[in-house]
PADOKE-759599 format. One line per field, with one value per atom (N, C-alpha, C): residue in one letter; atom name; x, y, z. Coordinates in nm, 2 decimals. Layout:
r	c(A | ...) .
a	c(CA | ...) .
x	c(X | ...) .
y	c(Y | ...) .
z	c(Z | ...) .
% end
This chain:
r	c(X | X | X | X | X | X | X | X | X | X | X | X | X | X | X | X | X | X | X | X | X | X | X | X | X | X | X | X | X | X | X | X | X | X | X | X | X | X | X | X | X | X | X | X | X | X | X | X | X | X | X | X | X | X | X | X | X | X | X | X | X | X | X | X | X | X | X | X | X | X | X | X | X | X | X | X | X | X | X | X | X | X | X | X | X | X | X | X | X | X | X | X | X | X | X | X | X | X | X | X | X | X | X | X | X | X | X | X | X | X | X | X | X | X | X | X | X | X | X | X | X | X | X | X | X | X | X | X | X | X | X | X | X | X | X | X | X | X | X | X | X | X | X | X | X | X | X | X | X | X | X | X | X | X | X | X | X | X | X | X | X | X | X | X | X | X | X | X | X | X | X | X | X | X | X | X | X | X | X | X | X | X | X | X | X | X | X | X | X | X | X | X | X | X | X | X | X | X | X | X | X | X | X | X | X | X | X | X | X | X | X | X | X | X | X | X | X | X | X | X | X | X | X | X | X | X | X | X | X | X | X | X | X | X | X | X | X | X | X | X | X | X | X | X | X | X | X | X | X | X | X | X | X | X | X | X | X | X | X | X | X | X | X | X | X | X | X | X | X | X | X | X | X | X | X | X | X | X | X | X | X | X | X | X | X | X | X | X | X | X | X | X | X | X | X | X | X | X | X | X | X | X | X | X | X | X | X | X | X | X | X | X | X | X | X | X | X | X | X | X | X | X | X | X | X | X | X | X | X | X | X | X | X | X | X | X | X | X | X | X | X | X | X | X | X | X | X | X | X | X | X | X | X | X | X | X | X | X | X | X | X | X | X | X | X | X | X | X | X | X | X | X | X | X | X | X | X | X | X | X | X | X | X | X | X | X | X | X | X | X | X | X | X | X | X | X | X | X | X | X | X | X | X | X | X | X | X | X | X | X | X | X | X | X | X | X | X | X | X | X | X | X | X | X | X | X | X | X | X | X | X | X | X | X | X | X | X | X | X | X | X | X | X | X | X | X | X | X | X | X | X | X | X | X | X | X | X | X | X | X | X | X | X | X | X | X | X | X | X | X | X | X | X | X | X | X | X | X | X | X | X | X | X | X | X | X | X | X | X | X | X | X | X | X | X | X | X | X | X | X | X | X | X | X | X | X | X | X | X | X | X | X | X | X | X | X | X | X | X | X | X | X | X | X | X | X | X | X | X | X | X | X | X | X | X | X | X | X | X | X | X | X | X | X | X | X | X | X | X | X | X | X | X | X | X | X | X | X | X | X | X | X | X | X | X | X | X | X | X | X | X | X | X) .
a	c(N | CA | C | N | CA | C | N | CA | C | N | CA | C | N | CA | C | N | CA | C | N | CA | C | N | CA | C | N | CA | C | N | CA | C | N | CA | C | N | CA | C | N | CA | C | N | CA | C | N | CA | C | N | CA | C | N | CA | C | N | CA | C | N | CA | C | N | CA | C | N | CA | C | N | CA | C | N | CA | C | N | CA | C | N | CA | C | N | CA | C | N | CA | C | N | CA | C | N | CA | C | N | CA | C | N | CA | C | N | CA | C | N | CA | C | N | CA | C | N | CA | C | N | CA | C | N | CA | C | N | CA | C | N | CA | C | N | CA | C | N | CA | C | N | CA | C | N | CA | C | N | CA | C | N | CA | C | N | CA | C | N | CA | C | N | CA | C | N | CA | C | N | CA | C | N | CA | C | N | CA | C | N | CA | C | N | CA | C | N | CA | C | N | CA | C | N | CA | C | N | CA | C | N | CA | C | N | CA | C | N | CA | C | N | CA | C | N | CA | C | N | CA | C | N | CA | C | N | CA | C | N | CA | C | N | CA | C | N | CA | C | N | CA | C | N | CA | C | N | CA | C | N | CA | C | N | CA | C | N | CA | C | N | CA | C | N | CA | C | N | CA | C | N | CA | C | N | CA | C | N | CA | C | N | CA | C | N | CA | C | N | CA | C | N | CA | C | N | CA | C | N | CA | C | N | CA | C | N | CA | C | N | CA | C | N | CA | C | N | CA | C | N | CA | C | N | CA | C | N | CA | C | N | CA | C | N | CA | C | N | CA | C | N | CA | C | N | CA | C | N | CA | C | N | CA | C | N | CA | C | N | CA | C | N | CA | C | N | CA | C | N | CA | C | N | CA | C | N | CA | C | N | CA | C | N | CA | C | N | CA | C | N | CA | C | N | CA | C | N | CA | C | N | CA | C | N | CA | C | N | CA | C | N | CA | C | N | CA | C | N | CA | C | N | CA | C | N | CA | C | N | CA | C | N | CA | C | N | CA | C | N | CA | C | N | CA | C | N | CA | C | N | CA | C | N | CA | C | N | CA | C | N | CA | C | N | CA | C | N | CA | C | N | CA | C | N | CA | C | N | CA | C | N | CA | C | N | CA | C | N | CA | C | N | CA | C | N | CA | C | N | CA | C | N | CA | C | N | CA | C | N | CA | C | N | CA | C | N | CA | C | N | CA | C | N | CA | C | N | CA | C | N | CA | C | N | CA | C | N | CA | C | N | CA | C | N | CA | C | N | CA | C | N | CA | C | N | CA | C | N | CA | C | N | CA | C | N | CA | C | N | CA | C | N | CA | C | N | CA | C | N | CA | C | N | CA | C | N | CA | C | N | CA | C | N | CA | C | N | CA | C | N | CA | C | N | CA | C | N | CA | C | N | CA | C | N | CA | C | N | CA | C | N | CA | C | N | CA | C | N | CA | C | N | CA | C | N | CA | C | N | CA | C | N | CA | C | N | CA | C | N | CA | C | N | CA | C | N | CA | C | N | CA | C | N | CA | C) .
x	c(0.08 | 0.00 | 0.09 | 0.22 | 0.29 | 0.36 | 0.35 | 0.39 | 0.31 | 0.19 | 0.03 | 0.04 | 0.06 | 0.08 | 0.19 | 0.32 | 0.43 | 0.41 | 0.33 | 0.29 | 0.21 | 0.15 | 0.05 | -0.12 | -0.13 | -0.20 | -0.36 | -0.35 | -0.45 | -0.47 | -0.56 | -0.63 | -0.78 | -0.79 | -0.96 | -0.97 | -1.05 | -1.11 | -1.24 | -1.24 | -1.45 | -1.45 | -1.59 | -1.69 | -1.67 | -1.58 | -1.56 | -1.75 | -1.82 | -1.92 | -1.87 | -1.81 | -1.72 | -1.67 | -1.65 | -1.60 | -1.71 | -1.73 | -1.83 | -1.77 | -1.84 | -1.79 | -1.81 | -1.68 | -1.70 | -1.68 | -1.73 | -1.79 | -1.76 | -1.69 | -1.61 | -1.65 | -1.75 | -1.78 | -1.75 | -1.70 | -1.66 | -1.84 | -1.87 | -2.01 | -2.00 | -2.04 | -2.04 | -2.18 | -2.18 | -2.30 | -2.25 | -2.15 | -2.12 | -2.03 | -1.95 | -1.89 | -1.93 | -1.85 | -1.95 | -1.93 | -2.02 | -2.03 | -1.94 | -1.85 | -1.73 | -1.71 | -1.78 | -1.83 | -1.72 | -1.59 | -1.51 | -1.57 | -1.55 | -1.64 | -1.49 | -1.47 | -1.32 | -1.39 | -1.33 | -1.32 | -1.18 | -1.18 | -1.06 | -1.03 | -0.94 | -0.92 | -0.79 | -0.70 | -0.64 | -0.54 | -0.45 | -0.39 | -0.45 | -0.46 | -0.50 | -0.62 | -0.67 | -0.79 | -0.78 | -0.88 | -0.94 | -1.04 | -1.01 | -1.11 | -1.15 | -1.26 | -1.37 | -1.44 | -1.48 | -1.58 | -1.53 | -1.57 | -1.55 | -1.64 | -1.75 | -1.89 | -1.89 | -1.92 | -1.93 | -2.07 | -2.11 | -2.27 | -2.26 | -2.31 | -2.35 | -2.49 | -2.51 | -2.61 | -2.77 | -2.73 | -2.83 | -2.80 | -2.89 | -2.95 | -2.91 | -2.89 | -2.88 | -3.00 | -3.10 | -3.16 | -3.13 | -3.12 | -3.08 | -2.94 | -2.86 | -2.74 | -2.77 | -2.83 | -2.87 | -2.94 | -3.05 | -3.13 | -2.99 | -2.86 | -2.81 | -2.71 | -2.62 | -2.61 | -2.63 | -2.80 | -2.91 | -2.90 | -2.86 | -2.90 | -2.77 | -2.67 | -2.55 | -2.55 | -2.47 | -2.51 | -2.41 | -2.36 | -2.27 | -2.35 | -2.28 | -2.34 | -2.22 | -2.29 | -2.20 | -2.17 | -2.05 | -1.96 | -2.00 | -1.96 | -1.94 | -1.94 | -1.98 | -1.94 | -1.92 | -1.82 | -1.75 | -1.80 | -1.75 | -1.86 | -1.74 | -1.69 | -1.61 | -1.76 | -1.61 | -1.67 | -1.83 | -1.79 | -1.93 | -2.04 | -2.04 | -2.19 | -2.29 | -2.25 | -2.31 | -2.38 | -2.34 | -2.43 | -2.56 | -2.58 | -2.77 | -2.73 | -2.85 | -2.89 | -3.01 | -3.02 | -3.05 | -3.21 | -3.29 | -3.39 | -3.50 | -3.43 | -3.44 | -3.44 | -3.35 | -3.25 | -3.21 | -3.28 | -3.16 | -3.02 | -2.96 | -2.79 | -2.84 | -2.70 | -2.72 | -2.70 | -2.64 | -2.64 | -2.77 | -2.87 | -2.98 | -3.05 | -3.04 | -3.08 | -3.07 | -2.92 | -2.88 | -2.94 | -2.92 | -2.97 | -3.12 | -3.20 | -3.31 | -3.36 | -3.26 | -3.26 | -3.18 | -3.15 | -3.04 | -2.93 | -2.84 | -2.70 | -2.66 | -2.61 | -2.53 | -2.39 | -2.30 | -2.20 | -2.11 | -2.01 | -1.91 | -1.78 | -1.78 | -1.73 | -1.64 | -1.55 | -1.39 | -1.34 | -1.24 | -1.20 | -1.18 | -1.15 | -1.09 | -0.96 | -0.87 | -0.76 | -0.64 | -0.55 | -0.48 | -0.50 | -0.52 | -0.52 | -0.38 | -0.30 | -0.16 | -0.11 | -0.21 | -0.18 | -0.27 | -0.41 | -0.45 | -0.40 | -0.32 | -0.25 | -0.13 | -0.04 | 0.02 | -0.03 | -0.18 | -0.23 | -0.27 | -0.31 | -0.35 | -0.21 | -0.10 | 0.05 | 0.08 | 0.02 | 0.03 | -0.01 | -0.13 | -0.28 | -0.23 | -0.22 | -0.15 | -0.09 | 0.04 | 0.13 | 0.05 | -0.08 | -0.16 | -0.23 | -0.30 | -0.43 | -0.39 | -0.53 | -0.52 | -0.70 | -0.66 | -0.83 | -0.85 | -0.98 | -1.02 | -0.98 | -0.93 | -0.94 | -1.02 | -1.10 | -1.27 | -1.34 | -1.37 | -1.50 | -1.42 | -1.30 | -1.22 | -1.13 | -1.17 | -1.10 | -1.06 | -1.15 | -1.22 | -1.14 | -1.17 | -1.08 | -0.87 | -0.88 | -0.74 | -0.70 | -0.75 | -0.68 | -0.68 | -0.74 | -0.79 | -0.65 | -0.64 | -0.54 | -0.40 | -0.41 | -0.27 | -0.24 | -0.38 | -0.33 | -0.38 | -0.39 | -0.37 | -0.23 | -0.26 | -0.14 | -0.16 | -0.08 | -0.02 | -0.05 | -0.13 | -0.11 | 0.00 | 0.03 | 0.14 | 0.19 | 0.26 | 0.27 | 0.37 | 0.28 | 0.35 | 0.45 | 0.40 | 0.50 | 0.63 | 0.60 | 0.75 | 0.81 | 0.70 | 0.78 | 0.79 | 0.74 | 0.68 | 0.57 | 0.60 | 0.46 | 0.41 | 0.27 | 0.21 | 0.18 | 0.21 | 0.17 | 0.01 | -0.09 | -0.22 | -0.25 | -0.33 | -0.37 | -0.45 | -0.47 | -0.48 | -0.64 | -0.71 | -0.90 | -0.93 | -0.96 | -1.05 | -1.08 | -1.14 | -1.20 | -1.17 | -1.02 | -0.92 | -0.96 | -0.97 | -0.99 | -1.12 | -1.21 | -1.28 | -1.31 | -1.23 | -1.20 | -1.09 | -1.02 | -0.85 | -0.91 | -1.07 | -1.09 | -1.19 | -1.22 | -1.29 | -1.18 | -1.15 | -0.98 | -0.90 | -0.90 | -0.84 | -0.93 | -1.08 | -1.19 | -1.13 | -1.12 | -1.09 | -0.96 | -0.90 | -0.76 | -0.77 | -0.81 | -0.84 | -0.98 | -1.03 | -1.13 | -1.16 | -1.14 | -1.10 | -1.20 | -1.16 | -1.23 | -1.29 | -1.44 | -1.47 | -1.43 | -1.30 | -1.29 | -1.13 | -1.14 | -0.99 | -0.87 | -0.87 | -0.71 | -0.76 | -0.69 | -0.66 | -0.54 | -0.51 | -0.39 | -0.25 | -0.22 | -0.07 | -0.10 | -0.16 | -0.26 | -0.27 | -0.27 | -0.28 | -0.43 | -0.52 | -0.66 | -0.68 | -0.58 | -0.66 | -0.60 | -0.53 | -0.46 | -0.63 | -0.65 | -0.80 | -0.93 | -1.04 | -1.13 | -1.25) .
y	c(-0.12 | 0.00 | 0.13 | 0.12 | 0.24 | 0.22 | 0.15 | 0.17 | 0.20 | 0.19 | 0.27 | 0.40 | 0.45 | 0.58 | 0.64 | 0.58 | 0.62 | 0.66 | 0.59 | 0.58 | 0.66 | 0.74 | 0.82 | 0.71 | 0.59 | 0.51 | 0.51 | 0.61 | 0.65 | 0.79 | 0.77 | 0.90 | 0.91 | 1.03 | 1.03 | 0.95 | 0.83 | 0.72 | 0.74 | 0.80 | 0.79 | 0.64 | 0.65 | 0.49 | 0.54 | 0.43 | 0.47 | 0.41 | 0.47 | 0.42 | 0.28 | 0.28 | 0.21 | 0.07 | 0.08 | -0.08 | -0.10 | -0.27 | -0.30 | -0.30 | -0.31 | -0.35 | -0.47 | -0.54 | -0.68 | -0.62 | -0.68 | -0.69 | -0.79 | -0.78 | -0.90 | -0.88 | -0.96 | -0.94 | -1.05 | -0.99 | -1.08 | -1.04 | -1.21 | -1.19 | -1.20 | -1.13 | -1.12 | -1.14 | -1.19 | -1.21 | -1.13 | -1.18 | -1.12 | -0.97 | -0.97 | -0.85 | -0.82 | -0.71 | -0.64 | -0.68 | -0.69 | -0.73 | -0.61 | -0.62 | -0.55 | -0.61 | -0.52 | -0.50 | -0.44 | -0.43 | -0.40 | -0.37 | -0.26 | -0.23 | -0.19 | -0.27 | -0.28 | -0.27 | -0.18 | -0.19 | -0.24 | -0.34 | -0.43 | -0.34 | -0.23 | -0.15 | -0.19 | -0.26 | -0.31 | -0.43 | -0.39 | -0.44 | -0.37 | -0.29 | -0.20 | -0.29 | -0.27 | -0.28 | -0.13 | -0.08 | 0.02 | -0.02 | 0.01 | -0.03 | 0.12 | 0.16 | 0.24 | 0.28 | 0.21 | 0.20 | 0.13 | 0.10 | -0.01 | 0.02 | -0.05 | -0.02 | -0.15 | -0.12 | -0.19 | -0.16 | -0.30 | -0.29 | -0.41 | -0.32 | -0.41 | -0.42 | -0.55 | -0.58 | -0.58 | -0.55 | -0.55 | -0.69 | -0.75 | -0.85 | -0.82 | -0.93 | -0.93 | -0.88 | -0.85 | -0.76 | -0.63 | -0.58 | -0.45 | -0.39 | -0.51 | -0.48 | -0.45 | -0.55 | -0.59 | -0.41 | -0.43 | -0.28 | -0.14 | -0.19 | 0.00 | -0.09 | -0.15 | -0.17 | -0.14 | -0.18 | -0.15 | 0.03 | 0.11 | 0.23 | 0.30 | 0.25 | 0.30 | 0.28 | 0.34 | 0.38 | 0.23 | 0.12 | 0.06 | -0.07 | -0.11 | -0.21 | -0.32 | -0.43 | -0.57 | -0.68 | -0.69 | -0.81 | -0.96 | -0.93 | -1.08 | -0.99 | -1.07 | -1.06 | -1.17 | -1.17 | -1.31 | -1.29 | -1.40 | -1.43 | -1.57 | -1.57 | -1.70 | -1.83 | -1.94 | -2.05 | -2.11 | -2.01 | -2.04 | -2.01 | -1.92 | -1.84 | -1.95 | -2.10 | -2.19 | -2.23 | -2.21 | -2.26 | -2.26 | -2.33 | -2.30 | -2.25 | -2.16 | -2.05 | -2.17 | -2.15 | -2.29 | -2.26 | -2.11 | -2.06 | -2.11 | -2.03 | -2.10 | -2.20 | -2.24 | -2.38 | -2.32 | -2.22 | -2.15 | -2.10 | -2.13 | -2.07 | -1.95 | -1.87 | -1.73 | -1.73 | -1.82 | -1.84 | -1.83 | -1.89 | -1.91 | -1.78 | -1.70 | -1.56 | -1.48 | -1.49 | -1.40 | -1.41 | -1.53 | -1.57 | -1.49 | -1.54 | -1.44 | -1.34 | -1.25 | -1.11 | -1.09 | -1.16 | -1.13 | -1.12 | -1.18 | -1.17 | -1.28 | -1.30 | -1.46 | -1.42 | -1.56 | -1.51 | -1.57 | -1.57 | -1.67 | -1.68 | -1.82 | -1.87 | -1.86 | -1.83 | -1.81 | -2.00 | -2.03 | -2.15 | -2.16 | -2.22 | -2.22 | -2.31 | -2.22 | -2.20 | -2.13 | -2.19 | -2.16 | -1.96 | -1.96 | -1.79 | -1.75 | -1.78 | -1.70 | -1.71 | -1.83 | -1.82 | -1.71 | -1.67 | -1.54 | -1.40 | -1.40 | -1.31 | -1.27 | -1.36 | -1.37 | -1.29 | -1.32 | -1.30 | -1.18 | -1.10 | -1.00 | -0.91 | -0.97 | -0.89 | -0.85 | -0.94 | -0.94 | -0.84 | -0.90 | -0.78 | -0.62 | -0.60 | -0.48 | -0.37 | -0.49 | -0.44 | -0.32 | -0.39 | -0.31 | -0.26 | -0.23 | -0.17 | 0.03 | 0.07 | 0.19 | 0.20 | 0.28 | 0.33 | 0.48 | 0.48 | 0.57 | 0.63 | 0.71 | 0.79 | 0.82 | 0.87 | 0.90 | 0.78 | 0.75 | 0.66 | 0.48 | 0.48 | 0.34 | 0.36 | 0.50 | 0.52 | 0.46 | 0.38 | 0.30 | 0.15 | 0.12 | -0.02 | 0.00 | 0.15 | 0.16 | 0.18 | 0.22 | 0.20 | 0.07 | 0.00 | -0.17 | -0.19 | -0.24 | -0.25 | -0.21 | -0.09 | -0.07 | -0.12 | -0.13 | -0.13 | -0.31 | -0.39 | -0.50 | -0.58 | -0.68 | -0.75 | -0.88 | -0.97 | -1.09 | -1.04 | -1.12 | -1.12 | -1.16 | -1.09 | -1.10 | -1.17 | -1.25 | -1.34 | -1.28 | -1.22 | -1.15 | -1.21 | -1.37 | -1.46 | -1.55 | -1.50 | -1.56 | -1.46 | -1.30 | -1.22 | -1.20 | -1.31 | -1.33 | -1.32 | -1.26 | -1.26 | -1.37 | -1.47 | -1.56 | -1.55 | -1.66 | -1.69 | -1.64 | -1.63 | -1.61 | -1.45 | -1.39 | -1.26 | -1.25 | -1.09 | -1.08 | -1.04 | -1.11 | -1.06 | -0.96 | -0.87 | -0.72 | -0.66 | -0.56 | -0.48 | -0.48 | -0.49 | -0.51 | -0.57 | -0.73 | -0.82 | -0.83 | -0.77 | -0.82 | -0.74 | -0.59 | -0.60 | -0.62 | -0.69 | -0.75 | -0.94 | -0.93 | -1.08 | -1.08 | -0.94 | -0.95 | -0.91 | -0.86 | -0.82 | -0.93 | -1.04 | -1.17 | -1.24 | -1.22 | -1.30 | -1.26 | -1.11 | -1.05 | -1.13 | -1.10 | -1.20 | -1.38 | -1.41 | -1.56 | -1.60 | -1.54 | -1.58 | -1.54 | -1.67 | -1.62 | -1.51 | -1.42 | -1.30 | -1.33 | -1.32 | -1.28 | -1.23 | -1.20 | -1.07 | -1.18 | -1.27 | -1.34 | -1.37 | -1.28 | -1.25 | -1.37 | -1.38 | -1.49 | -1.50 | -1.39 | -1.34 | -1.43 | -1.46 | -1.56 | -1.66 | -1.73 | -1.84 | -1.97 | -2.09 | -2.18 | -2.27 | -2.23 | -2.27 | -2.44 | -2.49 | -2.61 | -2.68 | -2.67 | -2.70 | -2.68 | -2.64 | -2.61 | -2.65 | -2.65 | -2.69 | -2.63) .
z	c(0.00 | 0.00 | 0.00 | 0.07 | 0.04 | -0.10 | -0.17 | -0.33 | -0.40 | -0.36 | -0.41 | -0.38 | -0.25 | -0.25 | -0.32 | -0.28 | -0.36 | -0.49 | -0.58 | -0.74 | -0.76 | -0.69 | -0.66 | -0.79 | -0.70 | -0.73 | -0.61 | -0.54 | -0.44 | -0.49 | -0.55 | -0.62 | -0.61 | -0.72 | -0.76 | -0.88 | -0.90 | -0.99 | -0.99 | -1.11 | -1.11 | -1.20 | -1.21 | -1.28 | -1.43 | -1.50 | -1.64 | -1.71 | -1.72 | -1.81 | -1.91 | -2.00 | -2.05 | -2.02 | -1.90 | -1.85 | -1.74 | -1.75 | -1.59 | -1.48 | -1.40 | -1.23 | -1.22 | -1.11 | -1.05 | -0.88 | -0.83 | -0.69 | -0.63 | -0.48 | -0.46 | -0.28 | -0.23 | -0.11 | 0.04 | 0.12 | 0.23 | 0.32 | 0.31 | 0.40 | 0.50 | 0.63 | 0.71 | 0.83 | 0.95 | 1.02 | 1.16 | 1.26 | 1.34 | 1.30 | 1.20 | 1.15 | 1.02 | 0.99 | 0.88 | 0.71 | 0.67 | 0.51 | 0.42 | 0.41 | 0.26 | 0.15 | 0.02 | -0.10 | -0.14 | -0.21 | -0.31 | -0.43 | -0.54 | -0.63 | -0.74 | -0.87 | -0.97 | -1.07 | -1.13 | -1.31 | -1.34 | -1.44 | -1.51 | -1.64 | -1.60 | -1.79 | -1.82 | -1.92 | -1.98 | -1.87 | -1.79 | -1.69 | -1.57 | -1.58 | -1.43 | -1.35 | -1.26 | -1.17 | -1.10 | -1.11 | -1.06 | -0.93 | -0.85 | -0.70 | -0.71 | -0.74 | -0.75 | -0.63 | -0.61 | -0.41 | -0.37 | -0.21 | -0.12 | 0.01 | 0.00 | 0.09 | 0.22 | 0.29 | 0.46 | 0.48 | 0.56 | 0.59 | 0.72 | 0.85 | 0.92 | 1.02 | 1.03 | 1.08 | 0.96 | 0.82 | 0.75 | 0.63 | 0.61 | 0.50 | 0.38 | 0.30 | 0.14 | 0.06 | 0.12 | 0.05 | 0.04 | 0.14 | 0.17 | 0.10 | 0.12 | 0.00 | -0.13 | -0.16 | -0.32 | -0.35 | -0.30 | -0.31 | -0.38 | -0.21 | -0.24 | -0.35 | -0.39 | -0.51 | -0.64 | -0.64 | -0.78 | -0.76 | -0.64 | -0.68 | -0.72 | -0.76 | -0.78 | -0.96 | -1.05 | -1.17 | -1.27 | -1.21 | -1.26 | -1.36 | -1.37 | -1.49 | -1.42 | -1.35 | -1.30 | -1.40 | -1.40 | -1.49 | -1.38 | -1.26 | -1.21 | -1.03 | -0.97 | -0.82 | -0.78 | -0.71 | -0.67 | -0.47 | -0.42 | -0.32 | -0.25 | -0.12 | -0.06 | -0.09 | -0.02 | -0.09 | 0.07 | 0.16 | 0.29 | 0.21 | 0.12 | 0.07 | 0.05 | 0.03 | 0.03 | 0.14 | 0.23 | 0.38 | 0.37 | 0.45 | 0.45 | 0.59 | 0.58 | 0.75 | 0.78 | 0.92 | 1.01 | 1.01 | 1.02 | 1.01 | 0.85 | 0.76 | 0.64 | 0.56 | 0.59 | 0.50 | 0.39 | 0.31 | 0.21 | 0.27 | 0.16 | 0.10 | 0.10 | 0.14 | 0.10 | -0.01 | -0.08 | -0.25 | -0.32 | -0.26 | -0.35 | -0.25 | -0.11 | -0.13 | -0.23 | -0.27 | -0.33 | -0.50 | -0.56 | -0.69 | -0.69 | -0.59 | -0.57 | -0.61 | -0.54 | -0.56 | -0.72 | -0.77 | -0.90 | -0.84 | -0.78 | -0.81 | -0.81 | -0.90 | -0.94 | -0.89 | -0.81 | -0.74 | -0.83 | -0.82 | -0.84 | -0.75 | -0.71 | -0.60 | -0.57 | -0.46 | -0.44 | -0.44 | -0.50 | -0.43 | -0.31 | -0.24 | -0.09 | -0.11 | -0.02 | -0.01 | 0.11 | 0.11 | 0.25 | 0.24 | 0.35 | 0.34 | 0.32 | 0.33 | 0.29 | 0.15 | 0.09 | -0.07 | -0.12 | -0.06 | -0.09 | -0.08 | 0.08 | 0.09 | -0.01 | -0.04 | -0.20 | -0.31 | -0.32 | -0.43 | -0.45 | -0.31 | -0.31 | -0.35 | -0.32 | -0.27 | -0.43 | -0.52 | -0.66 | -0.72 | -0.70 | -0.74 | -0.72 | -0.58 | -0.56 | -0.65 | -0.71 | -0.79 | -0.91 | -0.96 | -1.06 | -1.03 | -0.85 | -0.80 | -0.82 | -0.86 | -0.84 | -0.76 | -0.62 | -0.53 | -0.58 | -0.56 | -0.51 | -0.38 | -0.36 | -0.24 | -0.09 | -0.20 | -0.14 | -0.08 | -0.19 | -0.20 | -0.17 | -0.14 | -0.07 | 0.07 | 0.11 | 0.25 | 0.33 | 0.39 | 0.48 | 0.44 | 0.29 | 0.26 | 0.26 | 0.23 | 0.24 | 0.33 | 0.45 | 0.60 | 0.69 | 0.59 | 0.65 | 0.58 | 0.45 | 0.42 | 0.42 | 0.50 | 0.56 | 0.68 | 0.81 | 0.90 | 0.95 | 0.84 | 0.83 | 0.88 | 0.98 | 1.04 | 1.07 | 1.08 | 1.15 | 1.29 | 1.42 | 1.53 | 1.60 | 1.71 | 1.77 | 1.92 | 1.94 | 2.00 | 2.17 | 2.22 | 2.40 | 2.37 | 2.44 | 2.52 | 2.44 | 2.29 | 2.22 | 2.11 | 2.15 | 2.09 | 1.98 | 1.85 | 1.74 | 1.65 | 1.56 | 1.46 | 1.45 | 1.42 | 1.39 | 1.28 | 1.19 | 1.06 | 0.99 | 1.11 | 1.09 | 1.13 | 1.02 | 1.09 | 1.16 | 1.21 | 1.33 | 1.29 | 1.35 | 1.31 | 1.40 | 1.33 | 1.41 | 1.25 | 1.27 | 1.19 | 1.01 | 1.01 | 0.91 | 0.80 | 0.88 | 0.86 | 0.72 | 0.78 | 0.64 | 0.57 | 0.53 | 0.40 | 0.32 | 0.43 | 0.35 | 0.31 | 0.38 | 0.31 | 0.21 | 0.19 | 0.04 | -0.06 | -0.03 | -0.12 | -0.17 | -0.08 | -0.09 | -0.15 | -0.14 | -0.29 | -0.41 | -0.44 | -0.50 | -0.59 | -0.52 | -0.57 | -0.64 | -0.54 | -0.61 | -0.68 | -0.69 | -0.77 | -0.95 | -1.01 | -1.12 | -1.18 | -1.26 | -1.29 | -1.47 | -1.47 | -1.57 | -1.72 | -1.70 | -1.81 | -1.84 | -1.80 | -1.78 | -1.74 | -1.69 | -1.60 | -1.53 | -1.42 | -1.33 | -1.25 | -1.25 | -1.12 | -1.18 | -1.04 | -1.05 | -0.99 | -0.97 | -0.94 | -0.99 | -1.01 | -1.06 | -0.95 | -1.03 | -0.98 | -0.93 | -1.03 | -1.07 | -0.91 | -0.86 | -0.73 | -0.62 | -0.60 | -0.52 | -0.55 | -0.46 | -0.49 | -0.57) .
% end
């Protein structure tokens, strides 16, 4: 993220009419649901938005979504979105199909091969400023938890706030994308 700034790659990004949006959401029930909002223009990714919603429903998403001016390529979605809620017995998947949003699935995968991916991705991200604030201080002040009693960083990060928009970011990364890219990744290794 400080090579983003360095590159002066944290700027003002409007919505190119031109290209679609893909949508890349970490779902959330006890923490909050983070919506990533990219246009793919030649190599670049453009992170456009990055919207946080807690304590509200997939419909309610779906709804502020529909009132934003974009035109959706693909929204990718981890591989839980499948669960059935114990209330319903629907999948948030088949919520979501409902309302119109078709997801497409993250594989599942060690999270540090995500974090890789994201480390990649990076290299070509340009934010918004504005309208990704909030995702760009997650992802700076993103970390490995830290270990008192051996004085070591742990291989696993550290879950608070950060966390889930550096895990829709990490959908973002591994899930192959519509438009073809496919990161640095080799899919076929996952499920």
């Amino acid at each position: 993220m400080q090579t983003a700034h360095d590159e002066n790659r944290i700027t003002t990004v409007p919505y190119d009419e031109n290209y679609q949006v893909t949508t890349s959401w970490d779902l959330g029930i006890k923490d909050s649901t983070v919506i990533w909002f990219a246009q793919e223009v030649g190599t670049e990714i453009r992170f456009i938005n990055c919207m946080a919603f807690q304590g509200v429903g997939l419909p309610d998403m779906v709804r502020e979504l529909n009132k934003l001016p974009y035109i959706y390529a693909q929204h990718k979605a981890p591989h839980d979105i499948k669960v059935r809620e114990l209330g319903s017995g629907k999948s948030r998947l088949e919520t979501a199909q409902s309302l119109g949003i078709n997801f497409d699935i993250t594989p599942m995968m060690p999270v540090q091969d995500g974090i890789q991916a994201v480390r990649s991705l990076l290299k070509r991200a340009v934010f918004d400023k504005d309208k990704c604030k909030d995702g760009i201080e997650a992802l700076i002040q993103y970390r490995s938890e830290y270990n008192d009693k051996r004085a070591i960083f742990s291989k696993a990060p550290l879950h608070d706030w950060c966390s889930d928009y550096a895990d829709s970011m990490r959908y973002y990364a591994t899930c192959p994308s519509s438009s073809g890219y496919s990161g640095d990744l080799d899919y076929s290794n996952y499920g």
